[in-house]
Phi, psi and omega in degrees: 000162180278155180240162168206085206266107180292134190221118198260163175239114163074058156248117187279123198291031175267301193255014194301310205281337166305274181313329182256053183308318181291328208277305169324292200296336179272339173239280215295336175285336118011313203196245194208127158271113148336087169316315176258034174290138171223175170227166206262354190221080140002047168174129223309340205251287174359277229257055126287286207285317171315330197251321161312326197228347159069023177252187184229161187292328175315341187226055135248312177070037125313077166282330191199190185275038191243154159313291201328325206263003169088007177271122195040032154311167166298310197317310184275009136315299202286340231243313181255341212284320183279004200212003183274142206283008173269008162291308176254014176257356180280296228290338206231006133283319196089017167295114176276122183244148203234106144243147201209085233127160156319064160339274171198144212282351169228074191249155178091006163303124194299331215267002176213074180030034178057187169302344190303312208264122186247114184266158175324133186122345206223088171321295196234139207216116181202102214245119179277119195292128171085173217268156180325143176211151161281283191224155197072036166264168156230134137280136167276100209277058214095347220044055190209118186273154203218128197262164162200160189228266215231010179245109196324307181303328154260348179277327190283107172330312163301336171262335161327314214269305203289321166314326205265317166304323177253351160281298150018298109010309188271312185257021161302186179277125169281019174244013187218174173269144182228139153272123167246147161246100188234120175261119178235176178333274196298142021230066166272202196265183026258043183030068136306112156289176166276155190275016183250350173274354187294357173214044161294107174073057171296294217260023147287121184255166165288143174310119169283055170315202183238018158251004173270175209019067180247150156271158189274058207296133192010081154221187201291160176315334191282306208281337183295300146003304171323120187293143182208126323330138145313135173304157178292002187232000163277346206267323185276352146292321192258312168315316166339303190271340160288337164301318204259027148293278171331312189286300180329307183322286201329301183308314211265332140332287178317290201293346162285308189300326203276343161270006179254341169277328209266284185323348173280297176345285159287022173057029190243352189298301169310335162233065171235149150251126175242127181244121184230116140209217212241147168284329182190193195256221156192164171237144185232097173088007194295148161052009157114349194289059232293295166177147209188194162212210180098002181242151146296008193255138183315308160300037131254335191232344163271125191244225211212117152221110146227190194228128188241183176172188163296131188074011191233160194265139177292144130109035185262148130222192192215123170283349191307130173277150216207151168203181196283012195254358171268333194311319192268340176265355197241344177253348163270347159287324180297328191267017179086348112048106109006066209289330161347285184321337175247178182260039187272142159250055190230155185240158183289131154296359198299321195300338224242311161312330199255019154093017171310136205244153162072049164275142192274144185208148182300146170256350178229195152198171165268124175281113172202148136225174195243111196289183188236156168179150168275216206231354182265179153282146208285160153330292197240359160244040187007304202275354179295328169086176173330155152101348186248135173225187179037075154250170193248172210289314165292007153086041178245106175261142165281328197209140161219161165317312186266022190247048178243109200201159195247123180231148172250124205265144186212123157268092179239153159302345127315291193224120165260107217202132190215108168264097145246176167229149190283137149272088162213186214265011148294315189060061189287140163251121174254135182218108177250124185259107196295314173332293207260000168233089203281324175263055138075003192300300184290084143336081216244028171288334152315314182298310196299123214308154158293341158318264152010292177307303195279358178269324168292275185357305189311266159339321173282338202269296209304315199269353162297350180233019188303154151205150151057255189302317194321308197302348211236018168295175167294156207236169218282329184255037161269206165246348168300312192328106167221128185265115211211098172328288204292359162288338175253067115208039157244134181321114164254010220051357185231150199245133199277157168258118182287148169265208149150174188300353151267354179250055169187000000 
């Protein structure tokens, strides 16, 4: 089958389907929406490489968006770049692949070899330097950069990536199978609309949930922080920018119908998997936080997927919990592929698209990130001390060096449950029970049976140290599960934690 997978940037699956109506209706009404989709990293280079390597970051070792953090780094040429599965669906399916877009937030970095470097897999390459942009961008062409500047009709990146997709469309090859992949801009910043989307959704604001501008009452210090009430002009800010989020989607809208009419067209639509989700979510005012992602919290790590294909029932959804590391394993099984063969710790979704019945499925999966911060004091904030980054004018940082912490996302029919931990010198714990708290407000790790506690603990230690089958063991509420206490404080390779009452 043809595969066709869309990749949105920084879209919090809360908002997807107002704006991306054409998108609803041709892929999810089509086929089948994820309820529980997640990415294991809440920021665009991680959960990129994540979705490219079918891995968690601990074994792609993508922490963030720096070289230094291994993003389109050399190490991670040599190193993960030869194993990703559009690597292994050209050399060892016979697939012609198509890529177009956003890539990895520093690919095209002179110190990793500039636009020159086209990685394995990819029949056709037309790769955007560096982190989203509208205009005034260079594609990388082939590996050969192609400047653009500021003029709509040739320029808007988003219509860019659907031209460069439907000749593509037009002049492949018909004797071989083709994968495409088109990642685009929207709706990350800098929310360039197309100019005919500029006065599209005027009187939307961001959703006023019951966690916004709220303080963040026993969570981690960075969240703690956040000034409560938000200023008025952090509030008329960050709505500005959930409008002009929206507006962007239109264009990224245009560019599904048109690819999905040019596969009608060619008679290829009916044996296509069309895939549509997000590298991570985003937040506009959650906990006081005006906006980023880089959090644990469902409006960071949960995004938005569906699928329509061959074999898939129209008008579905599914609760299973799914995450972006099955994405590289569920299109080398559509392409017949040999999931043995790899090291991925994601599982193929095909059984669960084709509607299988008395399928065994994860009750949990791992959350992890490594924060970023320098190593001076932000400038304009002092008092905040070293270590902190992404502040806002009003001294609200989104992100620190300790703002590095491991989580177990756990689904069940029992328990809906979210276990982390802080690496900071608290060792702080957050534990939220989604059933009777869905937006995550009440920290209930002082509460929580203890039992429980040493299980999630338990449990976080084993997938912090997964690889490939490992990753995929039972999880703590499954019937498989076995727990055996004198094991978390024997050497795993992750250092297990005693709790007590300062460290939580």
């Amino acid at each position: 089958p043809g595969i066709l997978a869309f990749l949105a940037d920084t879209l919090w699956v809360f908002f997807f389907q107002t704006p991306l109506k054409k998108t609803n209706a041709l892929i999810a009404q089509m086929g089948i929406t994820f309820l529980n989709a997640y990415v294991p990293s809440a920021l665009c280079c991680p959960s990129r490489a994540s979705i490219l390597t079918g891995k968690y970051p601990h074994n792609h070792h993508v922490v963030n968006n720096t070289l230094e953090g291994n993003c389109s780094s050399k190490l991670w040429q040599k190193i993960q770049e030869p194993y990703t599965f559009p690597a292994l669906l050209k050399s060892m399916c016979g697939y012609q692949t198509f890529f177009a877009g956003k890539y990895l937030n520093e690919y095209g970095a002179e110190d990793a070899g500039g636009v020159g470097h086209v990685p394995p897999g990819w029949s056709f390459w037309y790769a955007l330097e560096k982190n989203s942009k509208y205009y005034n961008y260079t594609l990388s062409v082939n590996g050969k950069a192609r400047r653009h500047g500021e003029n709509y009709s040739v320029d808007y990146l988003t219509d860019v990536l659907a031209n460069m997709s439907l000749d593509f469309l037009e002049y492949k090859s018909n004797f071989e199978p083709f994968f495409m992949m088109i990642s685009t801009p929207a709706p990350h910043s800098p929310w360039t609309p197309a100019p005919q989307y500029t006065k599209s959704f005027q009187n939307v604001s961001a959703p006023r949930n019951s966690n916004f501008n709220i303080h963040g009452k026993n969570k981690h210090w960075l969240i703690r922080q956040a000034k409560t009430p938000m200023t008025n002009s952090s509030i008329q800010f960050l709505d500005d920018a959930y409008r002009k989020r929206w507006q962007t989607l239109l264009s990224v809208d245009d560019l599904i119908e048109k690819l999905v009419k040019k596969l009608e067209l060619n008679g290829e639509l009916d044996n296509t998997y069309i895939f549509y989700t997000s590298d991570n979510g985003f937040h506009t005012g959650q906990f006081s936080l005006p906006i980023d992602k880089r959090q644990l919290y469902e409006f960071d790590i949960k995004v938005p997927l569906l699928v329509r294909g061959p074999g898939i029932k129209p008008n579905q959804t599914n609760k299973m919990l799914v995450a972006n590391i099955d994405l590289g394993p569920t299109i080398l099984d559509i392409a017949g592929y040999d999931l043995n063969k790899t090291q991925m710790d994601g599982m193929s979704l095909l059984p669960l698209l084709r509607g299988d019945k008395n399928v065994t499925w994860r009750s949990d999966f791992l959350v992890e990130y490594q924060g970023e911060g320098y190593n001076g004091s932000d400038p304009t904030c002092p008092g905040l001390g070293p270590g902190v980054t992404h502040c806002f004018p009003d001294c609200v940082c989104e992100d620190s060096y300790n703002n590095t912490y491991a989580c177990v996302r756990t689904l069940s029919t029992s328990w809906d449950l979210q276990y982390c931990e802080f690496d900071d010198r608290e060792v702080f714990v957050e534990v939220y029970n989604l059933t009777a708290d869905p937006h995550q407000i009440n920290n209930i790790a002082k509460t929580i049976d203890q039992e429980i506690l040493e299980k999630m603990n338990y449990r976080l230690m084993m997938l912090q140290s997964c690889s490939g089958a490992t990753c995929r063991t039972p999880g703590v509420f499954d019937p498989g599960y076995r727990f055996d206490p004198r094991l978390m404080f024997s050497n795993h390779g992750v250092r297990a934690r005693r709790f007590s009452a300062q460290s939580l």
